[in-house]
N, CA, C and O atoms as a CHARMM CRD file, in Angstrom:
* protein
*
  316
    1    1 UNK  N    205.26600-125.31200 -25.70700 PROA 1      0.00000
    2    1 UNK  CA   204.30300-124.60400 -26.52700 PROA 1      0.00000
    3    1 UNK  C    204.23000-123.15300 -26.03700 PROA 1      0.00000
    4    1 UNK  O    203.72600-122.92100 -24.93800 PROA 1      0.00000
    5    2 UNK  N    204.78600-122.01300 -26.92300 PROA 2      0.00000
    6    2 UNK  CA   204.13700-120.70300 -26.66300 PROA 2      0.00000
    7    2 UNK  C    202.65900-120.24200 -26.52700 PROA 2      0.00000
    8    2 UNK  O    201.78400-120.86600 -27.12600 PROA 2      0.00000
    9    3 UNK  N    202.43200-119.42900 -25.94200 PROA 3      0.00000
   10    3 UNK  CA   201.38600-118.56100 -25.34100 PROA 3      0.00000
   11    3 UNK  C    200.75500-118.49900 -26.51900 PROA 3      0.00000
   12    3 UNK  O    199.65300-119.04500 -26.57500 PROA 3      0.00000
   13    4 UNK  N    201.20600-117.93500 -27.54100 PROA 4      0.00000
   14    4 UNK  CA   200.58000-117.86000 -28.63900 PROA 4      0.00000
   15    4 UNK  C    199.85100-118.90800 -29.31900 PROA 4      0.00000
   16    4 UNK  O    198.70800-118.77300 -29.75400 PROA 4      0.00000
   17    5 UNK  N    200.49100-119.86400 -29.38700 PROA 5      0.00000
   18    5 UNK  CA   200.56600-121.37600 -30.11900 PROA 5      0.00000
   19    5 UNK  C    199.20500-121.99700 -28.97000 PROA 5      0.00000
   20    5 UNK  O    198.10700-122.53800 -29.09700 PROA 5      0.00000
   21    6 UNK  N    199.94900-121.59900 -28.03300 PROA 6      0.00000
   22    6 UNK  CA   198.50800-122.44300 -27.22500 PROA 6      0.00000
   23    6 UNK  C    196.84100-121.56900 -27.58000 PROA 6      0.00000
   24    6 UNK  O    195.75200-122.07900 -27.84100 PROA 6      0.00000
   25    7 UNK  N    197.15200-120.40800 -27.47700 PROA 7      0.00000
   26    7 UNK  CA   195.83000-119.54600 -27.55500 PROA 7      0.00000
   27    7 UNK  C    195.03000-119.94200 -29.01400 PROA 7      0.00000
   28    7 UNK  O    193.88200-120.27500 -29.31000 PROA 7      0.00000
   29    8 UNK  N    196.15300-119.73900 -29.66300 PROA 8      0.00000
   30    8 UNK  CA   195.41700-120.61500 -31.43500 PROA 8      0.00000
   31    8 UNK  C    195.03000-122.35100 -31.30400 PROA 8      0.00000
   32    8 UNK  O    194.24300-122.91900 -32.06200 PROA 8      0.00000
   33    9 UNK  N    195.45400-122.73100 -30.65800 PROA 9      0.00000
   34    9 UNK  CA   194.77000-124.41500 -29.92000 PROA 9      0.00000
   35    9 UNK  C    193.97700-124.29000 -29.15100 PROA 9      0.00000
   36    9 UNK  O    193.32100-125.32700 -29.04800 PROA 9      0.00000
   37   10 UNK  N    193.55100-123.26200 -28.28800 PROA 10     0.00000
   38   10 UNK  CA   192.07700-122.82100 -28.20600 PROA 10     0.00000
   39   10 UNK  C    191.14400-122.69700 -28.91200 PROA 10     0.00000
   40   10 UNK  O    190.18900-123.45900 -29.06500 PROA 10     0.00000
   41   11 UNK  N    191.49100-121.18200 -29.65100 PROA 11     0.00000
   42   11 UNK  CA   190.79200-120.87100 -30.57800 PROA 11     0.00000
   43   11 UNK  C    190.16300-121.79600 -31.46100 PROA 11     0.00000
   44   11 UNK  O    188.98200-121.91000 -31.78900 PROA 11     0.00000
   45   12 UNK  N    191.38500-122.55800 -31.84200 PROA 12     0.00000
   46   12 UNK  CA   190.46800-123.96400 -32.89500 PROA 12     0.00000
   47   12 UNK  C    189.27100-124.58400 -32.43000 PROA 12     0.00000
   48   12 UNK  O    188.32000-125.00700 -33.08700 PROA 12     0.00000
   49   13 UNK  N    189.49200-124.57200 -30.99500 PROA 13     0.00000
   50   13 UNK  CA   188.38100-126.07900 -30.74900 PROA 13     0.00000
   51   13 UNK  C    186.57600-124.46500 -30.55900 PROA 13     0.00000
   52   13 UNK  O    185.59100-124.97700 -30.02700 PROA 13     0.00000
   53   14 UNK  N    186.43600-123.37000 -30.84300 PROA 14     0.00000
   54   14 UNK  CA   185.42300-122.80800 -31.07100 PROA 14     0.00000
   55   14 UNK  C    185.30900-123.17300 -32.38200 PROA 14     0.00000
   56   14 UNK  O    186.12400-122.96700 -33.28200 PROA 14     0.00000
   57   15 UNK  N    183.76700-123.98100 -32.46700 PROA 15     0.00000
   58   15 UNK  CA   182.78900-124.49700 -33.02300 PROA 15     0.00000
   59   15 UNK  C    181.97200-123.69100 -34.40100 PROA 15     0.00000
   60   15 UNK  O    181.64100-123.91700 -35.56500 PROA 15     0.00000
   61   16 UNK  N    181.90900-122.30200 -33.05900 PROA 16     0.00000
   62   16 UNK  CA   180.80100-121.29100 -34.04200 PROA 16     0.00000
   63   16 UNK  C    181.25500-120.90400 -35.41800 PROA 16     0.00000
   64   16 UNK  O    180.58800-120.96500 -36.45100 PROA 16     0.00000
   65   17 UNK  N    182.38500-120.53100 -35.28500 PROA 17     0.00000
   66   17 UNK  CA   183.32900-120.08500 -36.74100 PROA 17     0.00000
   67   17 UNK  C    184.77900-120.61100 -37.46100 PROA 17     0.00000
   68   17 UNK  O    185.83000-120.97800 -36.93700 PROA 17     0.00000
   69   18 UNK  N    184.34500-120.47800 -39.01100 PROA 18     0.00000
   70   18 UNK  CA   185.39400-121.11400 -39.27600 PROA 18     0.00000
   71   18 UNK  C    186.74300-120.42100 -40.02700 PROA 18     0.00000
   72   18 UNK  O    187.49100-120.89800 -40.87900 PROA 18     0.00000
   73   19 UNK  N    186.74800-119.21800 -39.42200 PROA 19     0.00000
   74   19 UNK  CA   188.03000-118.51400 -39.53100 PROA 19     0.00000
   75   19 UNK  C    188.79200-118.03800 -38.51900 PROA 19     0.00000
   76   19 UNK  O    188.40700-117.07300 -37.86000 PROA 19     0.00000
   77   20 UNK  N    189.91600-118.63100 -38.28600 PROA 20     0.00000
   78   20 UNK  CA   190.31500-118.19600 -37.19000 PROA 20     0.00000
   79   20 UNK  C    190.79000-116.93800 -36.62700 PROA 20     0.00000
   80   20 UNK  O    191.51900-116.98700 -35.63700 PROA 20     0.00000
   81   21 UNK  N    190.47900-115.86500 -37.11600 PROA 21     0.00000
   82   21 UNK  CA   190.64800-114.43000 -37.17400 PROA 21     0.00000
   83   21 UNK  C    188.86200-114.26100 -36.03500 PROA 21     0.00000
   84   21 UNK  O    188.29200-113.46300 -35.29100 PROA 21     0.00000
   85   22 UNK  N    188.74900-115.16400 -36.43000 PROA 22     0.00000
   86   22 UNK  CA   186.60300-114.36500 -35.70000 PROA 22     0.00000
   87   22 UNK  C    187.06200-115.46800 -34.39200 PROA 22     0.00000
   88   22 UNK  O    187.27900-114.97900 -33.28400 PROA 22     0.00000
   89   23 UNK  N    187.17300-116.77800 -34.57700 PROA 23     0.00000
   90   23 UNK  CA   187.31900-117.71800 -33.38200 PROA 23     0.00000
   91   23 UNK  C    188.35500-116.81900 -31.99700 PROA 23     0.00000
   92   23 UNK  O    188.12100-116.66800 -30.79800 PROA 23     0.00000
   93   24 UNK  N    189.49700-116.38600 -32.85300 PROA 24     0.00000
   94   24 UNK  CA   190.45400-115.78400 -31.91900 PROA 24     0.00000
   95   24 UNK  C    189.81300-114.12300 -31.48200 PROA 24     0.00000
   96   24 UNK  O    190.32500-113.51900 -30.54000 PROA 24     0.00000
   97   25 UNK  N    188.92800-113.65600 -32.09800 PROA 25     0.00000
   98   25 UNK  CA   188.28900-112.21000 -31.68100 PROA 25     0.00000
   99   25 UNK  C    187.16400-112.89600 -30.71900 PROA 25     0.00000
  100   25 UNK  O    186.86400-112.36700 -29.64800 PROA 25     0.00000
  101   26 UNK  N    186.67300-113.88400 -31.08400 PROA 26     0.00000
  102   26 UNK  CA   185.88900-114.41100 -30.14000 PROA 26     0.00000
  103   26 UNK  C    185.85800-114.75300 -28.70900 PROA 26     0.00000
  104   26 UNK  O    184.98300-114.64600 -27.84900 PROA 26     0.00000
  105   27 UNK  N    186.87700-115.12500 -28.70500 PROA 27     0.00000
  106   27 UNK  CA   188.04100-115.48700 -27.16000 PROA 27     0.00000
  107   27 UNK  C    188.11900-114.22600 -26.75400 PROA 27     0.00000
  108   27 UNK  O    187.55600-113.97300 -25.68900 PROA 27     0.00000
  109   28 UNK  N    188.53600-113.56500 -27.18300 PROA 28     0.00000
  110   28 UNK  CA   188.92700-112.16600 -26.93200 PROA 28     0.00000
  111   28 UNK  C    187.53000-111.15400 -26.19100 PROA 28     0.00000
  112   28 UNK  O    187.55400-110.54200 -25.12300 PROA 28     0.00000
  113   29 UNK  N    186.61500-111.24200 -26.99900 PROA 29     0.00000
  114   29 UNK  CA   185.56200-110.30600 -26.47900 PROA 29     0.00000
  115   29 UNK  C    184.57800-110.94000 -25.59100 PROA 29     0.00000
  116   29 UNK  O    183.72900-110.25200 -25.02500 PROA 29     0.00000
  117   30 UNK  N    184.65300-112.35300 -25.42100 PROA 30     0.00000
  118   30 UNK  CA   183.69100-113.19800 -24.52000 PROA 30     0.00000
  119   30 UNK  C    184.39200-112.23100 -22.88000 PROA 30     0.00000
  120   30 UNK  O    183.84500-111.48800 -22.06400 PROA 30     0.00000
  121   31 UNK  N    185.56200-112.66300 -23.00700 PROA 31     0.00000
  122   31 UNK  CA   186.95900-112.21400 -21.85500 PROA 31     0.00000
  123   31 UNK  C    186.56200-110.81100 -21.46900 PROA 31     0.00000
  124   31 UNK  O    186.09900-110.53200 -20.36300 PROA 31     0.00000
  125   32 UNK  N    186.75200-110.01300 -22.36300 PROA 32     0.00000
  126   32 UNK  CA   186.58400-108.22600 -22.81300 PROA 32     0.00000
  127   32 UNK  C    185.02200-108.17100 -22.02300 PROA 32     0.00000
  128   32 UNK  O    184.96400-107.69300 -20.89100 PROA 32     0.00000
  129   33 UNK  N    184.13000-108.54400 -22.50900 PROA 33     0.00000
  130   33 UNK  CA   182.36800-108.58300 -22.22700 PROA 33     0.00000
  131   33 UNK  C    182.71300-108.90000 -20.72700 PROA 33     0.00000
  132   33 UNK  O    182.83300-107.99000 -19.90600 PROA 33     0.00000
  133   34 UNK  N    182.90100-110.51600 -20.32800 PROA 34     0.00000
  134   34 UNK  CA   182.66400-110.31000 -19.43000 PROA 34     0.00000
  135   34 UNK  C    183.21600-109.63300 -17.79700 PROA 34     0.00000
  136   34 UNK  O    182.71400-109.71200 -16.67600 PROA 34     0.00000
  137   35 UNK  N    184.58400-108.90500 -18.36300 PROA 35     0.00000
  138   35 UNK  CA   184.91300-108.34600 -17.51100 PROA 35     0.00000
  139   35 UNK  C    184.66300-107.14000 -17.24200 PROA 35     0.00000
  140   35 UNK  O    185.16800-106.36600 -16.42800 PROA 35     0.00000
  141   36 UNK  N    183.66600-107.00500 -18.15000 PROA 36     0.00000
  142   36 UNK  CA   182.70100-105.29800 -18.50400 PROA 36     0.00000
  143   36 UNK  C    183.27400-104.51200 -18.70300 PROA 36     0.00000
  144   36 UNK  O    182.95600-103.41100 -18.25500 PROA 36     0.00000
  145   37 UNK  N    184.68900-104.72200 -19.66600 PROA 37     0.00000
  146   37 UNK  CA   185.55900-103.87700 -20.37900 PROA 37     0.00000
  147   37 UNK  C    184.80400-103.26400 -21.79500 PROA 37     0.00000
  148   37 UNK  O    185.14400-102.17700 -22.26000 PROA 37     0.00000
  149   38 UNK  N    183.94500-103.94400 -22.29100 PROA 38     0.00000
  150   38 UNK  CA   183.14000-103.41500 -23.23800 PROA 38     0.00000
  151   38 UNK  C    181.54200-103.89100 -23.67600 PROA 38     0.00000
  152   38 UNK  O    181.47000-105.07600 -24.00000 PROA 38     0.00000
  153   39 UNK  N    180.81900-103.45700 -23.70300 PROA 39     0.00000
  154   39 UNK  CA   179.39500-103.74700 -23.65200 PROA 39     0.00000
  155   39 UNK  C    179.19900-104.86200 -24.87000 PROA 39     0.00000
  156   39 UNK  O    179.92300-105.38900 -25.71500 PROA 39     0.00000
  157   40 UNK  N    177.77400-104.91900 -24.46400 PROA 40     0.00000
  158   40 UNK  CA   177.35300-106.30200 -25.60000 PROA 40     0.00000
  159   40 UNK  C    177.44100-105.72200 -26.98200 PROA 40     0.00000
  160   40 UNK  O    177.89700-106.29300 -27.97300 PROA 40     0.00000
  161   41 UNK  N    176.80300-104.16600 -26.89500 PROA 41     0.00000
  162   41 UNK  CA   176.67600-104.04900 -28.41800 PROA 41     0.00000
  163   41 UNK  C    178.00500-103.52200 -28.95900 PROA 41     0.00000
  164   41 UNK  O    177.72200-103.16000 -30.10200 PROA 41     0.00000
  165   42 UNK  N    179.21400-103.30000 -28.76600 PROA 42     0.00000
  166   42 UNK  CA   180.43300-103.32900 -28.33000 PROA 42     0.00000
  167   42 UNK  C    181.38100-104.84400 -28.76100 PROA 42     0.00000
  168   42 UNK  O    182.48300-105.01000 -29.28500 PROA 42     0.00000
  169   43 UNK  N    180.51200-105.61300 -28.33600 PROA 43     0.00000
  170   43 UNK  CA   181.05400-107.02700 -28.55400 PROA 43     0.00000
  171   43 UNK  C    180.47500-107.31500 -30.04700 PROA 43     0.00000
  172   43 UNK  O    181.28000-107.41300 -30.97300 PROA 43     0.00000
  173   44 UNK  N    179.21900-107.43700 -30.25700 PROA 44     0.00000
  174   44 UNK  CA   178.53100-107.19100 -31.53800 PROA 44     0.00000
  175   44 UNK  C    179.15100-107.07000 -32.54000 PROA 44     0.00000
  176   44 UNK  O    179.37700-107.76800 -33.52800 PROA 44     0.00000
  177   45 UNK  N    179.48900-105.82400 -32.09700 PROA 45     0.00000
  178   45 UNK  CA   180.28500-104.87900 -33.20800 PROA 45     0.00000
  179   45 UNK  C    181.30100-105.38700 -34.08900 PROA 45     0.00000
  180   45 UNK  O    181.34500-105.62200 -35.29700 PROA 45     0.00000
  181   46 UNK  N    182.43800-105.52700 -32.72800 PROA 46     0.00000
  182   46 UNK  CA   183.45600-106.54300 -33.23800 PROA 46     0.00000
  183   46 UNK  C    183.73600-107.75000 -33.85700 PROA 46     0.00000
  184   46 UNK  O    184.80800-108.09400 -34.35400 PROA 46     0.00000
  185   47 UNK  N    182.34900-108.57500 -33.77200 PROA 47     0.00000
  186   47 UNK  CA   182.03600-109.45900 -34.21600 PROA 47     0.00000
  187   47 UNK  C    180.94700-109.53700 -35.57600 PROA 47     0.00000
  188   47 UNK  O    180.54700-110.57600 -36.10000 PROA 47     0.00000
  189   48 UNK  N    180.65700-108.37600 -35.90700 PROA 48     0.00000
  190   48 UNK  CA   179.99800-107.84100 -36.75100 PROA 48     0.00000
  191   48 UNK  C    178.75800-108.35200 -37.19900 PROA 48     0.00000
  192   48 UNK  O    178.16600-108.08400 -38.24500 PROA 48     0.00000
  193   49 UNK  N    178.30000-109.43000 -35.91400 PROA 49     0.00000
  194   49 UNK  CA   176.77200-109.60800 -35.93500 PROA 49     0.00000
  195   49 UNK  C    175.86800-108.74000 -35.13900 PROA 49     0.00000
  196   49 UNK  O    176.31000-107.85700 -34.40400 PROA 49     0.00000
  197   50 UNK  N    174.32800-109.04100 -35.31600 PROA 50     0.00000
  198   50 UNK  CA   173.58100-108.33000 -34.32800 PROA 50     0.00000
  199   50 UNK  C    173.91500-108.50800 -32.96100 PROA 50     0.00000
  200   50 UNK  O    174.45100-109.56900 -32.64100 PROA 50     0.00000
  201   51 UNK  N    173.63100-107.43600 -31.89800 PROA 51     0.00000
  202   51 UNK  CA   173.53700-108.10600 -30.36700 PROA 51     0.00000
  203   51 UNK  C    172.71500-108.83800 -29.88100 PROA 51     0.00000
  204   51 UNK  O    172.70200-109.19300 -28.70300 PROA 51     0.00000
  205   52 UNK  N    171.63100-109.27100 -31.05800 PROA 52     0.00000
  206   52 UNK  CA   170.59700-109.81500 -30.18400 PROA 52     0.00000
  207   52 UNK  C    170.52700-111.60100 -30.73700 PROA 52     0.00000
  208   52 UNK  O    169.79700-112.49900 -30.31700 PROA 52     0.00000
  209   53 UNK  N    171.63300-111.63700 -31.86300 PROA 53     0.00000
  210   53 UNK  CA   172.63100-112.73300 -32.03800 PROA 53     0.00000
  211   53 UNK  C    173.49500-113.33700 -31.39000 PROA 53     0.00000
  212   53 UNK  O    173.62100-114.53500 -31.14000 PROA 53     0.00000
  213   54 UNK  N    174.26000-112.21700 -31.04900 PROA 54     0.00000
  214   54 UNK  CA   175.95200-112.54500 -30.19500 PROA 54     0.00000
  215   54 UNK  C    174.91800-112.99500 -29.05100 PROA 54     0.00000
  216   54 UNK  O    174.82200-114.21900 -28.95500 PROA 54     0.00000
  217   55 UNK  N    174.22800-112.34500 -28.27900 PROA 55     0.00000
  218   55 UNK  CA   173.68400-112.51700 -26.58300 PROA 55     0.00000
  219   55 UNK  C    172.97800-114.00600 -27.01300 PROA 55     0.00000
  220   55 UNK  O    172.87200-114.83900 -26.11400 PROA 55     0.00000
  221   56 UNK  N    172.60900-114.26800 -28.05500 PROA 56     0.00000
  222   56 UNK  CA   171.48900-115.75700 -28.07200 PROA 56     0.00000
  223   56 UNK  C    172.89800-116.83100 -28.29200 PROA 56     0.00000
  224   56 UNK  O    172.69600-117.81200 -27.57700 PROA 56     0.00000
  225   57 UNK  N    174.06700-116.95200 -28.94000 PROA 57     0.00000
  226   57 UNK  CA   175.12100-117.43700 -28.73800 PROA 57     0.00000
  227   57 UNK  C    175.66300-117.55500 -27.40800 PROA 57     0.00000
  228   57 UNK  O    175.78600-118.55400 -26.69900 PROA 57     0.00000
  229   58 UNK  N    175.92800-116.48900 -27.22400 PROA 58     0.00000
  230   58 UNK  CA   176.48800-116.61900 -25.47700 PROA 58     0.00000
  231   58 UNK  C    175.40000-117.54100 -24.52700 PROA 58     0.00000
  232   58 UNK  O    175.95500-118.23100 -23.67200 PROA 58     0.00000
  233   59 UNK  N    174.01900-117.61700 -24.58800 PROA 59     0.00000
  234   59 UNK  CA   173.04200-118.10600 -24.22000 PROA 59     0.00000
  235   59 UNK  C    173.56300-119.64300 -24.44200 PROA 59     0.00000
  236   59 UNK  O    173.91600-120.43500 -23.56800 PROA 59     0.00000
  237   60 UNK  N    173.50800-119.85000 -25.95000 PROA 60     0.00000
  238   60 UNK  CA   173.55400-121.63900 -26.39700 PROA 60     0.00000
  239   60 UNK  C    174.59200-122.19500 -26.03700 PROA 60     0.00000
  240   60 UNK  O    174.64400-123.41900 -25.91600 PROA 60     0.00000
  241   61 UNK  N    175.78000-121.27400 -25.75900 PROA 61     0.00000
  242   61 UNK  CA   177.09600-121.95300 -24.98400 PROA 61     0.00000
  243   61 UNK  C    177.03200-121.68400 -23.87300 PROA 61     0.00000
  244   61 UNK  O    178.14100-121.70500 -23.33900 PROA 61     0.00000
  245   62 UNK  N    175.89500-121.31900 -22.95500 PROA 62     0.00000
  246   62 UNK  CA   176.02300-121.32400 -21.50300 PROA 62     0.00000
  247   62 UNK  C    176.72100-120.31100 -20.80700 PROA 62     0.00000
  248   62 UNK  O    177.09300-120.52500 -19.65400 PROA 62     0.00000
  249   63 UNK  N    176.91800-119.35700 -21.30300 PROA 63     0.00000
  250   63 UNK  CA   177.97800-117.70400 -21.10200 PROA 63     0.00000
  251   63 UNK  C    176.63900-117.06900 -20.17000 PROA 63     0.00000
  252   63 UNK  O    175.58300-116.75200 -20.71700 PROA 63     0.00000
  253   64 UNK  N    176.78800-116.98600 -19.20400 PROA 64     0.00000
  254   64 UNK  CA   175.62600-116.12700 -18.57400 PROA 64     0.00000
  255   64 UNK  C    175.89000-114.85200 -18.95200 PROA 64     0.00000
  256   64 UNK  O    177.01200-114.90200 -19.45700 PROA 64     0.00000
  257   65 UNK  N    175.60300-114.05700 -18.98100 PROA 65     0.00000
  258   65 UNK  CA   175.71600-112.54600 -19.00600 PROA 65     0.00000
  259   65 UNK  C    174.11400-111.70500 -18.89800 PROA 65     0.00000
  260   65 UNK  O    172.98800-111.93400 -19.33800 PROA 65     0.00000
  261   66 UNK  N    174.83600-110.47900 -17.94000 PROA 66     0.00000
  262   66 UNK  CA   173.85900-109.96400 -17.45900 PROA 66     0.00000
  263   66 UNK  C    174.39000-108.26500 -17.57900 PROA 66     0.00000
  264   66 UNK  O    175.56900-107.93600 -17.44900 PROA 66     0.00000
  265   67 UNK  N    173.42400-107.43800 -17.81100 PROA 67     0.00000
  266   67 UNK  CA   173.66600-105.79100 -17.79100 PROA 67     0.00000
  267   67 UNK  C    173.58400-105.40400 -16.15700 PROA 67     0.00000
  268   67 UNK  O    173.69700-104.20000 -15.92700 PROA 67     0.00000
  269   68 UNK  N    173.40000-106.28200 -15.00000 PROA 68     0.00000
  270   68 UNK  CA   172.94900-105.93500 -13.64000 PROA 68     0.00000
  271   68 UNK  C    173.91300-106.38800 -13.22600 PROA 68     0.00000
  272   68 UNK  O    174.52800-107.19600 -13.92300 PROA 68     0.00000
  273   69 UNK  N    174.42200-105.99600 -11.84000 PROA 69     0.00000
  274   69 UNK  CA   175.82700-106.43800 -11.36200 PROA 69     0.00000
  275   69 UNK  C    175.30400-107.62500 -10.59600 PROA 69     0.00000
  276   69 UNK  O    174.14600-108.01000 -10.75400 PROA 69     0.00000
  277   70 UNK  N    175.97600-108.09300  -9.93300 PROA 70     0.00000
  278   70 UNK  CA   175.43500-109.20700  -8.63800 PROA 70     0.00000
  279   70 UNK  C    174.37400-108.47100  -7.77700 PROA 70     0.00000
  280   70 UNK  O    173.27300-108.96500  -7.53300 PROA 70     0.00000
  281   71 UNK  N    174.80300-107.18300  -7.30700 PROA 71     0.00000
  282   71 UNK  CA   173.69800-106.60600  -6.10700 PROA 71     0.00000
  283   71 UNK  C    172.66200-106.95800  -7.08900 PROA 71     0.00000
  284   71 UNK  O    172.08800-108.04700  -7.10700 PROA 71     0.00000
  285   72 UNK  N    172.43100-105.91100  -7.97100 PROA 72     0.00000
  286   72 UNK  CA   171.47700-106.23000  -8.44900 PROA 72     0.00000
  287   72 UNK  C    170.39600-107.25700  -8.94100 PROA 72     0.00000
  288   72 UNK  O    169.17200-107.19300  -9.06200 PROA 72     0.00000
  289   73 UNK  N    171.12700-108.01400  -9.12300 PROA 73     0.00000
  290   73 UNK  CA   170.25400-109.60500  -9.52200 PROA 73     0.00000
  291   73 UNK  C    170.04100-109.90500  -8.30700 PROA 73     0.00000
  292   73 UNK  O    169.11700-110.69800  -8.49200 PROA 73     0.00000
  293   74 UNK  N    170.19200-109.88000  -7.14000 PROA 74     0.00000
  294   74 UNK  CA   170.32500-110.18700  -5.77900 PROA 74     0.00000
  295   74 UNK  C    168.91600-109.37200  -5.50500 PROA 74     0.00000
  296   74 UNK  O    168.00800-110.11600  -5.13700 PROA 74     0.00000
  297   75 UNK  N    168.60500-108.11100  -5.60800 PROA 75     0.00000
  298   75 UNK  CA   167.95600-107.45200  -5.32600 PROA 75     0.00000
  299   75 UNK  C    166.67500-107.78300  -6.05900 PROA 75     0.00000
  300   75 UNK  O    165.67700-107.90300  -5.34900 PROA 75     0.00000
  301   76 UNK  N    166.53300-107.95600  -7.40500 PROA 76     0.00000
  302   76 UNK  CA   165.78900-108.25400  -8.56200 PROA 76     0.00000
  303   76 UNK  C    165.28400-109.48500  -7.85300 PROA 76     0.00000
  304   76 UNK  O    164.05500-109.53700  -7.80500 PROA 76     0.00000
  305   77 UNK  N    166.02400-110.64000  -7.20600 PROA 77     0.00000
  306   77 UNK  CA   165.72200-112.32400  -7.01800 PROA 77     0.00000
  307   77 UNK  C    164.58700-111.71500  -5.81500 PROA 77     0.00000
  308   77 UNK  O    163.42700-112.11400  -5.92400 PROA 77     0.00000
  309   78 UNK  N    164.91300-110.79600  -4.72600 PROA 78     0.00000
  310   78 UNK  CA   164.38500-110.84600  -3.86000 PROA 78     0.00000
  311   78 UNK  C    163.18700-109.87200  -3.51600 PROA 78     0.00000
  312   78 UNK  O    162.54300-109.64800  -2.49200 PROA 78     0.00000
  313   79 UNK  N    163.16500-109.35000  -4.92600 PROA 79     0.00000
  314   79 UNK  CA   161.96200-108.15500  -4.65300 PROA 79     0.00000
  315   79 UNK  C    160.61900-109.34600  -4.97200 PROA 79     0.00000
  316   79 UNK  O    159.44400-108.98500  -4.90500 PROA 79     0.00000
């Protein structure tokens, strides 16, 4: 199985949408987001819902995401 072929046998098994053009952008910007290659409203965008949509999604599938790095939540836990 190619790289490709496998990534679209990913893509399928996302739930949220049923075109695989958004499932496969989906993969894509969860990846993109959380490597803080591009912001939430950034991700939004691309996905052409609200951010305060996309972030409650990422929420219901268990995607933590945070605008604070580790120090920070570290710092935040302990103040």
């Amino acid at each position: 199985m190619s790289n490709k072929e496998m990534f679209k046998t990913i893509a399928s098994e996302v739930q949220l949408f049923q075109d695989m053009g958004q499932k496969e952008n989906f993969i894509f910007v969860i990846g993109a987001l959380v490597s803080r290659l591009i912001s939430l409203q950034k991700a939004a965008e691309i996905m052409q819902i609200e951010p305060e949509v996309f972030l409650k999604i990422l929420d219901l599938m268990g995607i933590e995401f945070s605008y604070l790095s580790s120090e920070d939540i570290t710092i935040e836990q302990n103040w």
